[in-house]
PDB file of N, CA, C and O in Angstrom:
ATOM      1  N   UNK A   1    -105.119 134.559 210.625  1.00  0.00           N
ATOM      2  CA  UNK A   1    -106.282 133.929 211.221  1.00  0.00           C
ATOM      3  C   UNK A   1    -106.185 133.933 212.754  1.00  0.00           C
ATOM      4  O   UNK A   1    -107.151 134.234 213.454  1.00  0.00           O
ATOM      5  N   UNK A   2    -104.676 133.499 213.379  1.00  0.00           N
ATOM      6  CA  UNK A   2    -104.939 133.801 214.780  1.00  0.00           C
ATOM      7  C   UNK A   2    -104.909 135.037 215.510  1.00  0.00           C
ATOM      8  O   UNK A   2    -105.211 135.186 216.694  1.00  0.00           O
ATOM      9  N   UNK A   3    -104.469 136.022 214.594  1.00  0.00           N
ATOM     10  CA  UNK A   3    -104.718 137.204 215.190  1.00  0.00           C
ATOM     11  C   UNK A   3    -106.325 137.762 215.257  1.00  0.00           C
ATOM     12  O   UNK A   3    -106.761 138.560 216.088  1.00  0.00           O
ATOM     13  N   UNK A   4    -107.067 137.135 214.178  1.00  0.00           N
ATOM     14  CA  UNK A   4    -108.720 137.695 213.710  1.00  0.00           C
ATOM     15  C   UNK A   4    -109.395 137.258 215.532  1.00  0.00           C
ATOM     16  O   UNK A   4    -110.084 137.965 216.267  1.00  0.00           O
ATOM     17  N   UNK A   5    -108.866 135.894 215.764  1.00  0.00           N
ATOM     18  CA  UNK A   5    -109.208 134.814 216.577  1.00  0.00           C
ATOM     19  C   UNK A   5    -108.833 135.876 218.272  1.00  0.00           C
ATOM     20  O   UNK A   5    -109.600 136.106 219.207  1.00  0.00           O
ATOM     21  N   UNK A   6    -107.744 136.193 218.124  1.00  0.00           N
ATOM     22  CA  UNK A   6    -107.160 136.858 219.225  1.00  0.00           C
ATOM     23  C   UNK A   6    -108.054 138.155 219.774  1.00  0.00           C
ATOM     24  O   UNK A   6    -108.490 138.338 220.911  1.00  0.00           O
ATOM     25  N   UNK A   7    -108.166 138.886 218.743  1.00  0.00           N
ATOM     26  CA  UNK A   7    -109.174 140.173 218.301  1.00  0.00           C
ATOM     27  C   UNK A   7    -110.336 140.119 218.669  1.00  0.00           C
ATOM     28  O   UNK A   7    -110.910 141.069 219.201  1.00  0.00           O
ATOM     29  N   UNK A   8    -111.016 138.663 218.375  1.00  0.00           N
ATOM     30  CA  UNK A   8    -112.486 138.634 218.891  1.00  0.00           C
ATOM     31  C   UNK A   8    -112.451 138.183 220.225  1.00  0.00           C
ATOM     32  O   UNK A   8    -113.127 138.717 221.105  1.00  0.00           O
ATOM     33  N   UNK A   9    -111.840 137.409 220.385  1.00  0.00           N
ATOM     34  CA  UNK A   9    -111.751 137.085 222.089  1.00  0.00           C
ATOM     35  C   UNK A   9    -111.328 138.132 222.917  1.00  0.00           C
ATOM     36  O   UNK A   9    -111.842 138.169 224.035  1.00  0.00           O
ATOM     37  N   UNK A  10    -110.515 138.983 222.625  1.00  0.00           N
ATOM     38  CA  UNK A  10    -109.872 140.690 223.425  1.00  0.00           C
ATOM     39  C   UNK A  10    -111.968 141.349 223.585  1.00  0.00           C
ATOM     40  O   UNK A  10    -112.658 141.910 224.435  1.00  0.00           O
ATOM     41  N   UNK A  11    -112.129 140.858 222.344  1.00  0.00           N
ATOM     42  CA  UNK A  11    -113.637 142.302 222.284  1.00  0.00           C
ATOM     43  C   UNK A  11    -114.736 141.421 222.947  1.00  0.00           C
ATOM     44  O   UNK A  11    -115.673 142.054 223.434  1.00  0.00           O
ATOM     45  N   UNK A  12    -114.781 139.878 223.061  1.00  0.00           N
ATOM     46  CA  UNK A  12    -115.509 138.796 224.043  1.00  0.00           C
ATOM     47  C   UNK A  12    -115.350 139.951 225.641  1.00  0.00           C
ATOM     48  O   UNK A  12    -116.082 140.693 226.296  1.00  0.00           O
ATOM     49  N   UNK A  13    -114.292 139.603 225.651  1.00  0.00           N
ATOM     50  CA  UNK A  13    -113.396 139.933 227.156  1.00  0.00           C
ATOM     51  C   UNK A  13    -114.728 141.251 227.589  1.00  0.00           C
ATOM     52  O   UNK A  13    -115.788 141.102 228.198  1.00  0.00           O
ATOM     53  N   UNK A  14    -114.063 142.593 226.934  1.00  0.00           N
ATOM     54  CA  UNK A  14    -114.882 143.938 226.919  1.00  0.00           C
ATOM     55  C   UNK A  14    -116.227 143.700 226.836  1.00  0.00           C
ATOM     56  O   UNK A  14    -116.902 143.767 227.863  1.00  0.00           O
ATOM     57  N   UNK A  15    -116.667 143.465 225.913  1.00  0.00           N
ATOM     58  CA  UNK A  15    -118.558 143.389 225.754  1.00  0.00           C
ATOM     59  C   UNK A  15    -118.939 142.883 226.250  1.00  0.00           C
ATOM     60  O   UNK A  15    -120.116 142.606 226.017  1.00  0.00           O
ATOM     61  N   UNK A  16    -118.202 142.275 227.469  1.00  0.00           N
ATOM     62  CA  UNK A  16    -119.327 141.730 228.741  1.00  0.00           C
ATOM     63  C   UNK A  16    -119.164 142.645 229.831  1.00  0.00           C
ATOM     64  O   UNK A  16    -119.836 142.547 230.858  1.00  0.00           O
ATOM     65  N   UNK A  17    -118.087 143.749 229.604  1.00  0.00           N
ATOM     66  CA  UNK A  17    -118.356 144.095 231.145  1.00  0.00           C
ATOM     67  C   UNK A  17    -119.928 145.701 230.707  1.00  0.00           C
ATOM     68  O   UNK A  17    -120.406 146.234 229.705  1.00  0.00           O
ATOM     69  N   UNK A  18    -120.036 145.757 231.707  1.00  0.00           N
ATOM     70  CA  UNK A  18    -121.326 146.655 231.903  1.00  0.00           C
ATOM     71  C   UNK A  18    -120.789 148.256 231.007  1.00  0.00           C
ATOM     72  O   UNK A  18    -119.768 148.577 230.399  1.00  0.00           O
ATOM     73  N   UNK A  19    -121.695 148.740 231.237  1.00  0.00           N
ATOM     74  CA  UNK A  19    -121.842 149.626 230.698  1.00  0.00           C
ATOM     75  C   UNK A  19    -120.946 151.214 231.645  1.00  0.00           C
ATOM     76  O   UNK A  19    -120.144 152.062 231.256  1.00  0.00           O
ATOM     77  N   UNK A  20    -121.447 151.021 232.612  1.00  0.00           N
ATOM     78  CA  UNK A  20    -120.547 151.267 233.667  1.00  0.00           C
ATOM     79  C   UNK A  20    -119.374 150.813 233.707  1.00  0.00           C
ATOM     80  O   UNK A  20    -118.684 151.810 233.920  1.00  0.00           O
ATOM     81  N   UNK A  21    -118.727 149.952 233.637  1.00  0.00           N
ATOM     82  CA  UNK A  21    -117.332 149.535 233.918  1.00  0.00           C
ATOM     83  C   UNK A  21    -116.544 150.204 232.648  1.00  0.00           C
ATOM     84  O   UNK A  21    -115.432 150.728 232.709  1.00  0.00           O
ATOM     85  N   UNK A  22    -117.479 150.053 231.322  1.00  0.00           N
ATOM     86  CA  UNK A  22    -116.624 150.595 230.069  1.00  0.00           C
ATOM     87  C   UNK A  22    -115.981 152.084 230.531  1.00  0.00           C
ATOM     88  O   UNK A  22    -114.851 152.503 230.279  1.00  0.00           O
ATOM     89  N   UNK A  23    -116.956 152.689 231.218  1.00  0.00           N
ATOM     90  CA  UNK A  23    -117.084 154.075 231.695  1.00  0.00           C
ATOM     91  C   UNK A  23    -115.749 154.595 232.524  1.00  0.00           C
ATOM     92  O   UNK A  23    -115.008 155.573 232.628  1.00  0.00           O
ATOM     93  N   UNK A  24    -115.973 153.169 233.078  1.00  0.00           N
ATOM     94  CA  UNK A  24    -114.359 153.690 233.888  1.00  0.00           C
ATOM     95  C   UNK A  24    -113.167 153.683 233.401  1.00  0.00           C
ATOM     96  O   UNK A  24    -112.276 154.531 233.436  1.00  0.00           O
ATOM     97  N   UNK A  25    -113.242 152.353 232.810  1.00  0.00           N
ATOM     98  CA  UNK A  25    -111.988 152.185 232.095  1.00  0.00           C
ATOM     99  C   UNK A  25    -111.986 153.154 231.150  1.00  0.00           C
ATOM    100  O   UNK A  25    -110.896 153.676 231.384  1.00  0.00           O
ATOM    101  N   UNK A  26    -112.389 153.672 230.369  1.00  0.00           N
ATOM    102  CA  UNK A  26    -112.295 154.950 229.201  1.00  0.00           C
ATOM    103  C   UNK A  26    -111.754 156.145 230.111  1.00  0.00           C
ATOM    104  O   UNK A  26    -110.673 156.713 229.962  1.00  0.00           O
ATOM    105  N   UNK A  27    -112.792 156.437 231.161  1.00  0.00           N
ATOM    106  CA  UNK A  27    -111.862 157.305 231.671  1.00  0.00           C
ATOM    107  C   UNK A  27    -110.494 157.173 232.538  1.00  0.00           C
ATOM    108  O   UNK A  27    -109.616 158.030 232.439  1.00  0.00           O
ATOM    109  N   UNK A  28    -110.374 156.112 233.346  1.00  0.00           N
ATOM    110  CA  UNK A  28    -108.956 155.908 233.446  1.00  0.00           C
ATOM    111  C   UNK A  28    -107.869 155.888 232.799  1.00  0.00           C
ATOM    112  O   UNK A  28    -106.716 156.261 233.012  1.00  0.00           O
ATOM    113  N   UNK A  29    -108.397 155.413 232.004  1.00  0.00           N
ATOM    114  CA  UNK A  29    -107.092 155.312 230.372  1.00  0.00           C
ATOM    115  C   UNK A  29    -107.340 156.586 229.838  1.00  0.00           C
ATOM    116  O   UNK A  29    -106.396 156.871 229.101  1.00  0.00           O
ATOM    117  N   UNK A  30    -108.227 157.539 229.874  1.00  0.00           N
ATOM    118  CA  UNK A  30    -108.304 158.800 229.469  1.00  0.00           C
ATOM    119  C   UNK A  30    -107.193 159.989 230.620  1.00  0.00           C
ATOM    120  O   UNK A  30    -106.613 161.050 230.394  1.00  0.00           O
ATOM    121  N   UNK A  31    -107.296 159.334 231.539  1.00  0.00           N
ATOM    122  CA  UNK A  31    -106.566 160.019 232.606  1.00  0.00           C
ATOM    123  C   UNK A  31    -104.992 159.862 232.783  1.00  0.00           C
ATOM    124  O   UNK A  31    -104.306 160.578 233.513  1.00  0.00           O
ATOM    125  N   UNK A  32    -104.475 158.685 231.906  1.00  0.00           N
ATOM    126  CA  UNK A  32    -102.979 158.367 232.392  1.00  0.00           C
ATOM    127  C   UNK A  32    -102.908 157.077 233.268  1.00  0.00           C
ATOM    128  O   UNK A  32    -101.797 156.593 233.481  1.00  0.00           O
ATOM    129  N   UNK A  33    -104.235 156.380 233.888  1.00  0.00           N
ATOM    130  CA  UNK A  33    -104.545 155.265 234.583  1.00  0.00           C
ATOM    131  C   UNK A  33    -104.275 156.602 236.298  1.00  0.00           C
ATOM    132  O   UNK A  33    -105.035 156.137 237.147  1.00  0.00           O
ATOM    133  N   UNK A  34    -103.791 157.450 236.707  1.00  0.00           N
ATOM    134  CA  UNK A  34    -103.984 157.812 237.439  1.00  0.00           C
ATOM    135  C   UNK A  34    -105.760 158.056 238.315  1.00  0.00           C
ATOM    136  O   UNK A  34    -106.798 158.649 238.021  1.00  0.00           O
ATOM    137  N   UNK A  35    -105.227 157.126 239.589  1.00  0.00           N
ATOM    138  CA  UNK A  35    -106.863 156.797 240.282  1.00  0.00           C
ATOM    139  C   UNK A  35    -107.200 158.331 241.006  1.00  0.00           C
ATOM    140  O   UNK A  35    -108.329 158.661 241.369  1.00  0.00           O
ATOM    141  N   UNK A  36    -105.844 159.277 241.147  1.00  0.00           N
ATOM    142  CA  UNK A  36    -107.025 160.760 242.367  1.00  0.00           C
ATOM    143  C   UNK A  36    -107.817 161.416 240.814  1.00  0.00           C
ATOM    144  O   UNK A  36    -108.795 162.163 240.860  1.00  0.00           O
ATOM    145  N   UNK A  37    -107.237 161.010 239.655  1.00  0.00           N
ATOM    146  CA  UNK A  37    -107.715 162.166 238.568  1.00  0.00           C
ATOM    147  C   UNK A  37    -109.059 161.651 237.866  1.00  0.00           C
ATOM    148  O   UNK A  37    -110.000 162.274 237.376  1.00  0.00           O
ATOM    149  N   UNK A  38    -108.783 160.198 238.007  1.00  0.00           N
ATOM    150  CA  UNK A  38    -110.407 159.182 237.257  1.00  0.00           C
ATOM    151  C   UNK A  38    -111.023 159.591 238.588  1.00  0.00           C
ATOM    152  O   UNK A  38    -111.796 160.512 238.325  1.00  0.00           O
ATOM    153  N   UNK A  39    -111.041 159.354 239.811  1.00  0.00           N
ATOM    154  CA  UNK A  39    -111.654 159.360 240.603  1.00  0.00           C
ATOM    155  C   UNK A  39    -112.660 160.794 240.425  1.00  0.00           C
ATOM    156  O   UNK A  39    -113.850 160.725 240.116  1.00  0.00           O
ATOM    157  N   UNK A  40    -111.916 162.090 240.688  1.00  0.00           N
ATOM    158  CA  UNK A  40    -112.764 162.981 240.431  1.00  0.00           C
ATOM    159  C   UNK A  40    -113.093 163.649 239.212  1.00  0.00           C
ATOM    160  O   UNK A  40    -113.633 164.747 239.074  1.00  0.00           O
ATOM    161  N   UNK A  41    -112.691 162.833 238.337  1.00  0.00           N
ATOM    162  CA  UNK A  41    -113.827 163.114 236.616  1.00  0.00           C
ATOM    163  C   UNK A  41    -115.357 162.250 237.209  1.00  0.00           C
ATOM    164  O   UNK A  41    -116.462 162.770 237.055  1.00  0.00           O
ATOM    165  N   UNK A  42    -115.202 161.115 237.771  1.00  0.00           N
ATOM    166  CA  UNK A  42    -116.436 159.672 238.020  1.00  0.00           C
ATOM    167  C   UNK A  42    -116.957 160.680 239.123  1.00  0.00           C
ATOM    168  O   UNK A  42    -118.162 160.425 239.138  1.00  0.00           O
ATOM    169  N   UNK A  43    -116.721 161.771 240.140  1.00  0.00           N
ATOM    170  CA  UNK A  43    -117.455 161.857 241.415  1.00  0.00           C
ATOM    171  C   UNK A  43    -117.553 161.205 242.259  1.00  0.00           C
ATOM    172  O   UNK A  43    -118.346 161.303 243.195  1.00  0.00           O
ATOM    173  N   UNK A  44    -116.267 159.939 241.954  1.00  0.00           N
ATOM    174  CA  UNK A  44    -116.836 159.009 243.545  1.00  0.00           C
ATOM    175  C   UNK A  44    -115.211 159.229 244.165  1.00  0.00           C
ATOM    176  O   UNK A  44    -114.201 159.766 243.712  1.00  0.00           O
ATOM    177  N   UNK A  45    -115.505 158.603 245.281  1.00  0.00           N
ATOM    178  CA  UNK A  45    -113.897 158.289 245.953  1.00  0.00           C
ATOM    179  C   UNK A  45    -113.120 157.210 245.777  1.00  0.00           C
ATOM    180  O   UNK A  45    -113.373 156.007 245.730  1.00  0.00           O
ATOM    181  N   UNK A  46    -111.905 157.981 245.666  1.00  0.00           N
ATOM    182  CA  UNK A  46    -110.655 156.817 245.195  1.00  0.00           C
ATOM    183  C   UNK A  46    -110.794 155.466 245.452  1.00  0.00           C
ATOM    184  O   UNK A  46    -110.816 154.710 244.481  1.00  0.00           O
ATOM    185  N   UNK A  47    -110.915 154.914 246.810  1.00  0.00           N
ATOM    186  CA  UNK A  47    -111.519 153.669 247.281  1.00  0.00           C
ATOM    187  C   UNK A  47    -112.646 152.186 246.237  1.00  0.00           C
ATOM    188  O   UNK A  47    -112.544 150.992 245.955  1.00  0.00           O
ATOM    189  N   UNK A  48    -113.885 153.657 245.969  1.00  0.00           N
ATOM    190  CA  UNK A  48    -114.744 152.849 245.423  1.00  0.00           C
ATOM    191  C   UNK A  48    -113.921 152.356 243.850  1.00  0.00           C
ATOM    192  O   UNK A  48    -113.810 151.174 243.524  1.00  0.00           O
ATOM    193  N   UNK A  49    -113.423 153.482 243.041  1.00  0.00           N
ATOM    194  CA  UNK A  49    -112.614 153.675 241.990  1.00  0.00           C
ATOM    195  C   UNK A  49    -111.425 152.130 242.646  1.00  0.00           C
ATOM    196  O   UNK A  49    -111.190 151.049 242.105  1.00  0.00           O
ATOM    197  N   UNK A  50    -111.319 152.255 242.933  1.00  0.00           N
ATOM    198  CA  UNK A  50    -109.736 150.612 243.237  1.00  0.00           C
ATOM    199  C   UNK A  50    -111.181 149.666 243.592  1.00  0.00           C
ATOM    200  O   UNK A  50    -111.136 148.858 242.664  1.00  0.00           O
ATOM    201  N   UNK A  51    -111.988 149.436 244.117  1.00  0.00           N
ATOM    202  CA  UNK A  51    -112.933 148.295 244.392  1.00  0.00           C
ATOM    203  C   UNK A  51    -113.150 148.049 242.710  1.00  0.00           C
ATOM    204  O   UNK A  51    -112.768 146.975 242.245  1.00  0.00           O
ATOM    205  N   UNK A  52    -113.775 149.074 241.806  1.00  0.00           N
ATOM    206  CA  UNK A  52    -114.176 148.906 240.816  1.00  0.00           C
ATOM    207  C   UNK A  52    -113.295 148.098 239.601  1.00  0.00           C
ATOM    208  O   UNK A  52    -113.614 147.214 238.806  1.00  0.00           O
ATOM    209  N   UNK A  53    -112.271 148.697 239.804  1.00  0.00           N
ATOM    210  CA  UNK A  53    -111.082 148.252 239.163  1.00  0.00           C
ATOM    211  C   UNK A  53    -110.716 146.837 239.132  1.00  0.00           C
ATOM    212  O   UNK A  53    -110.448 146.138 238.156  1.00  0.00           O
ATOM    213  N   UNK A  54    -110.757 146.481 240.621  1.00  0.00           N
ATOM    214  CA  UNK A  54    -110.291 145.013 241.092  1.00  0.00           C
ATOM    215  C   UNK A  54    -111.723 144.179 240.556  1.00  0.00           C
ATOM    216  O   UNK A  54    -111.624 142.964 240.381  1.00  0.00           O
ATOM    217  N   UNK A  55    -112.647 144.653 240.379  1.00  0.00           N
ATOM    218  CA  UNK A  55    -113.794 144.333 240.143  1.00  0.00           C
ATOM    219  C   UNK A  55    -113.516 143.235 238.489  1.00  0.00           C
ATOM    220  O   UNK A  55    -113.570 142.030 238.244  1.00  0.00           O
ATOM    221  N   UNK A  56    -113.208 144.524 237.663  1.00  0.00           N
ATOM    222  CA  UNK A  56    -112.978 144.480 236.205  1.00  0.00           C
ATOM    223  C   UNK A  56    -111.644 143.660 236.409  1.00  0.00           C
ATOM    224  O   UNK A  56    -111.209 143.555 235.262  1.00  0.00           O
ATOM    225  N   UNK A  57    -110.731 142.998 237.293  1.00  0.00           N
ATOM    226  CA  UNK A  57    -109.974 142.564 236.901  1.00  0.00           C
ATOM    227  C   UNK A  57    -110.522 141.076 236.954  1.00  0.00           C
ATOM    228  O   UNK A  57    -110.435 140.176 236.119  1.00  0.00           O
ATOM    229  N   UNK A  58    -111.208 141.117 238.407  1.00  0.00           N
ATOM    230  CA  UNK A  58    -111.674 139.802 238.637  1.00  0.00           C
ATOM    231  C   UNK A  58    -112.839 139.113 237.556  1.00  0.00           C
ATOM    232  O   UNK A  58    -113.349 138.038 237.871  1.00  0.00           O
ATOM    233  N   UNK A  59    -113.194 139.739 236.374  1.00  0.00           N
ATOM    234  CA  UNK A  59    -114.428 139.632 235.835  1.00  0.00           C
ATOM    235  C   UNK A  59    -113.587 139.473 234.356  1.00  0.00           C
ATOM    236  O   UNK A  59    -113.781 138.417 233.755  1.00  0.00           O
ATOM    237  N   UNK A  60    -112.829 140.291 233.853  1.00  0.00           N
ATOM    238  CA  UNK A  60    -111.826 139.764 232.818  1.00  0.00           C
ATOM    239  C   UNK A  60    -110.632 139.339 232.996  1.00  0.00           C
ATOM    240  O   UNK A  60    -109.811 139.691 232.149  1.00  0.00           O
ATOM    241  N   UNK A  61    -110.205 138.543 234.029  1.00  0.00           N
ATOM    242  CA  UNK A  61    -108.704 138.212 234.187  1.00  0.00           C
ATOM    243  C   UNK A  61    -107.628 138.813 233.825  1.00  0.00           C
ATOM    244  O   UNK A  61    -106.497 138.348 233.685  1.00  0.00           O
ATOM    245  N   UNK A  62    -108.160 140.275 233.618  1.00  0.00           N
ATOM    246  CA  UNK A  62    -106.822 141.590 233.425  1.00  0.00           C
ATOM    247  C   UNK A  62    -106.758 142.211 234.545  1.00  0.00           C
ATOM    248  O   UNK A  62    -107.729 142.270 235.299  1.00  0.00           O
ATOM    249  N   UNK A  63    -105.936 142.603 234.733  1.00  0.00           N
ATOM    250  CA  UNK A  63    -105.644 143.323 235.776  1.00  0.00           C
ATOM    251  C   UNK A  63    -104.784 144.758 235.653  1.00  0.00           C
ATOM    252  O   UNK A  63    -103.581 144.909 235.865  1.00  0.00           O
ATOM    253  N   UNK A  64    -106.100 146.108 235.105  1.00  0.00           N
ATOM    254  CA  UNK A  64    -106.006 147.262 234.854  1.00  0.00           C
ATOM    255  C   UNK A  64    -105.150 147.923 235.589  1.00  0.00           C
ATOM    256  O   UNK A  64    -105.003 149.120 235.340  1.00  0.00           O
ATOM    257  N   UNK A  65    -104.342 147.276 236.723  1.00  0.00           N
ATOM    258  CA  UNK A  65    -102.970 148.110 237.683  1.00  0.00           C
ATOM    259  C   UNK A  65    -101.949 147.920 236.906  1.00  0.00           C
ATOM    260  O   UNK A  65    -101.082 148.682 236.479  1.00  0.00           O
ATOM    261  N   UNK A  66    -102.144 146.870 236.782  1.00  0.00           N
ATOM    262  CA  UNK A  66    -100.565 146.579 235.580  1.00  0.00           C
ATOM    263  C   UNK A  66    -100.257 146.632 233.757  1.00  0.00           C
ATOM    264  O   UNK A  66    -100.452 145.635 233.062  1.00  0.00           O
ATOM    265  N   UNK A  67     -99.890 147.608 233.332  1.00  0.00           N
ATOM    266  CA  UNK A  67     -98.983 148.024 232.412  1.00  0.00           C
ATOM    267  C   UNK A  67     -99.841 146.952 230.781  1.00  0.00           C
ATOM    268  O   UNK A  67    -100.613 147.175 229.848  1.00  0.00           O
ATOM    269  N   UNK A  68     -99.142 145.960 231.272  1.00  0.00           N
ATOM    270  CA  UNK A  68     -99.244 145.205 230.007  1.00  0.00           C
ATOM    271  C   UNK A  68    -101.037 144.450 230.049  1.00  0.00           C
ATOM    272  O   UNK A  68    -101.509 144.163 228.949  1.00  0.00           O
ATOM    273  N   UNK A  69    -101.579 144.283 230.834  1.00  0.00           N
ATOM    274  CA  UNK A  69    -103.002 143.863 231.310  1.00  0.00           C
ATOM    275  C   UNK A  69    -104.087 145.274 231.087  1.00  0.00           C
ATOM    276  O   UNK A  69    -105.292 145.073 230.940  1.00  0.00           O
ATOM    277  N   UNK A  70    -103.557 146.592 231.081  1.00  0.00           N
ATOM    278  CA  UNK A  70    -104.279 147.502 231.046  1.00  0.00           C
ATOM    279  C   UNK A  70    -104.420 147.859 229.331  1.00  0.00           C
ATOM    280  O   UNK A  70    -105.409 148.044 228.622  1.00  0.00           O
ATOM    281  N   UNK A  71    -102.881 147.858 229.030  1.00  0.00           N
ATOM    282  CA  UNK A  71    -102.462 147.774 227.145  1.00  0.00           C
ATOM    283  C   UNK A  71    -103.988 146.610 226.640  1.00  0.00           C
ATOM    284  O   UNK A  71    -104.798 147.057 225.828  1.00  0.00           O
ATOM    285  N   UNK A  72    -104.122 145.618 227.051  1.00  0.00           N
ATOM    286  CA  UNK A  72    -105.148 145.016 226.611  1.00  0.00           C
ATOM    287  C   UNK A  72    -106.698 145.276 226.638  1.00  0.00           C
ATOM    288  O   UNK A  72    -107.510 145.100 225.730  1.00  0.00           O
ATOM    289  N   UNK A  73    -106.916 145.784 228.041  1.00  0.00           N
ATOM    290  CA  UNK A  73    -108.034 146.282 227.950  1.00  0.00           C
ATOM    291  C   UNK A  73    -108.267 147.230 227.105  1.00  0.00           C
ATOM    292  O   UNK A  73    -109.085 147.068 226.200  1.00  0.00           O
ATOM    293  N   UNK A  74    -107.618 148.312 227.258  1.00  0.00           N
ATOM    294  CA  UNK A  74    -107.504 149.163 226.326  1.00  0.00           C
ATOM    295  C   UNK A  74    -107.545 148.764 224.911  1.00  0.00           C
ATOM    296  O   UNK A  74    -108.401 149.444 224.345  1.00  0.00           O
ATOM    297  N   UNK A  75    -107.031 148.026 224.190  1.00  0.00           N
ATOM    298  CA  UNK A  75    -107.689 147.305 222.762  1.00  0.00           C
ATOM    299  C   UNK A  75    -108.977 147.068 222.714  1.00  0.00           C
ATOM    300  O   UNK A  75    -109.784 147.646 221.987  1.00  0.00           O
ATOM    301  N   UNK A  76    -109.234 146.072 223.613  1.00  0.00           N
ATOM    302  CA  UNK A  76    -110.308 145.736 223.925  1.00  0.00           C
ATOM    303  C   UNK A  76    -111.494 146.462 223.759  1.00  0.00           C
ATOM    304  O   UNK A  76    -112.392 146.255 222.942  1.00  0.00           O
ATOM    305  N   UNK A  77    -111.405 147.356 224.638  1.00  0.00           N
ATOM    306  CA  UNK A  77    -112.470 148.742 224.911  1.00  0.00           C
ATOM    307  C   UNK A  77    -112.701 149.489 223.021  1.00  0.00           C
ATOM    308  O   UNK A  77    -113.699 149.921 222.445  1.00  0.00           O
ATOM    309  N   UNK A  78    -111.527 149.360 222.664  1.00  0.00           N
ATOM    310  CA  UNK A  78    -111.578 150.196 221.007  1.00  0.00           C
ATOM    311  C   UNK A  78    -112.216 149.176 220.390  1.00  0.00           C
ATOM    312  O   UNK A  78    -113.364 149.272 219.955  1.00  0.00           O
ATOM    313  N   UNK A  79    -111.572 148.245 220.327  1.00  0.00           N
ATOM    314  CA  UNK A  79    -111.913 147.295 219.656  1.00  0.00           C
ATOM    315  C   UNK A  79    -114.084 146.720 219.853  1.00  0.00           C
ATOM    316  O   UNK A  79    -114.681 146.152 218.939  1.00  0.00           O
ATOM    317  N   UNK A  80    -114.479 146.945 220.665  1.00  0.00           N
ATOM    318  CA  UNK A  80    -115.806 147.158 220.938  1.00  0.00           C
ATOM    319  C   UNK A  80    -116.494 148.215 220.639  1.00  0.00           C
ATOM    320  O   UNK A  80    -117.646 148.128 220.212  1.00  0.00           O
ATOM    321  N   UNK A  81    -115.628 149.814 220.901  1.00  0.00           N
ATOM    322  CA  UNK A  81    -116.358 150.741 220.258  1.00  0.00           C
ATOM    323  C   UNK A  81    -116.252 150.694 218.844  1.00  0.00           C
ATOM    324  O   UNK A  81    -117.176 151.246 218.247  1.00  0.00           O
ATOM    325  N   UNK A  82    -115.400 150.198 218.190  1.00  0.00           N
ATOM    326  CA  UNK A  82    -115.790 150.125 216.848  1.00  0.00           C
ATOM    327  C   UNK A  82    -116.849 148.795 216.080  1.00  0.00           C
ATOM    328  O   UNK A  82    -116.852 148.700 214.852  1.00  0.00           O
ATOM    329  N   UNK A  83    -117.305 148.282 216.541  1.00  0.00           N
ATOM    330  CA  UNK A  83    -118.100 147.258 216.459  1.00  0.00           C
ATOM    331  C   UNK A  83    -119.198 147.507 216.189  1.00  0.00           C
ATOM    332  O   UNK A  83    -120.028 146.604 216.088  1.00  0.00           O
TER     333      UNK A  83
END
C-alpha cells in the first residue's frame, strides 16, 4: 500500500510539469543527462537547457543534476506515460 501511495505521488510530481518540460526531461535522460547533447537534439543553447532544468527542479523539488533526484524523475516521467 505504501509503495501504490509512493507511485502516485512520484506521477502527482510529473503530471504537473508542462508539456514542454516532459520534453526535456525525456530527452535528457534519453541523452545520458549530458546538457551539450540534450541541448542540440532541443535546438536551444546550453544556458537556456540549465535555466530549464533548475526550473523543473524548483517546480518538483528534484533536482535533475543529481543522480538519485534524476533516478526519480525518471520513474516519474514512465510512470505518467503509462497512465
Amino acid at each position: 500500500m505504501a509503495i501504490l501511495l509512493a507511485y502516485q505521488r512520484l506521477a502527482q510530481f510529473c503530471a504537473g510539469l508542462s508539456e514542454r518540460e516532459k520534453q526535456i526531461l525525456e530527452e535528457y535522460f534519453s541523452w545520458e543527462m549530458s546538457l551539450k547533447e540534450t541541448a542540440g537534439a532541443l535546438f536551444i543553447h546550453k544556458n537556456i537547457l540549465q535555466y530549464q532544468l533548475d526550473k523543473i527542479h524548483e517546480l518538483t523539488g528534484y533536482n535533475p543534476w543529481k543522480f538519485r533526484d534524476a533516478v526519480i524523475l525518471y520513474i516519474g516521467l514512465k510512470l505518467v506515460n503509462v497512465r
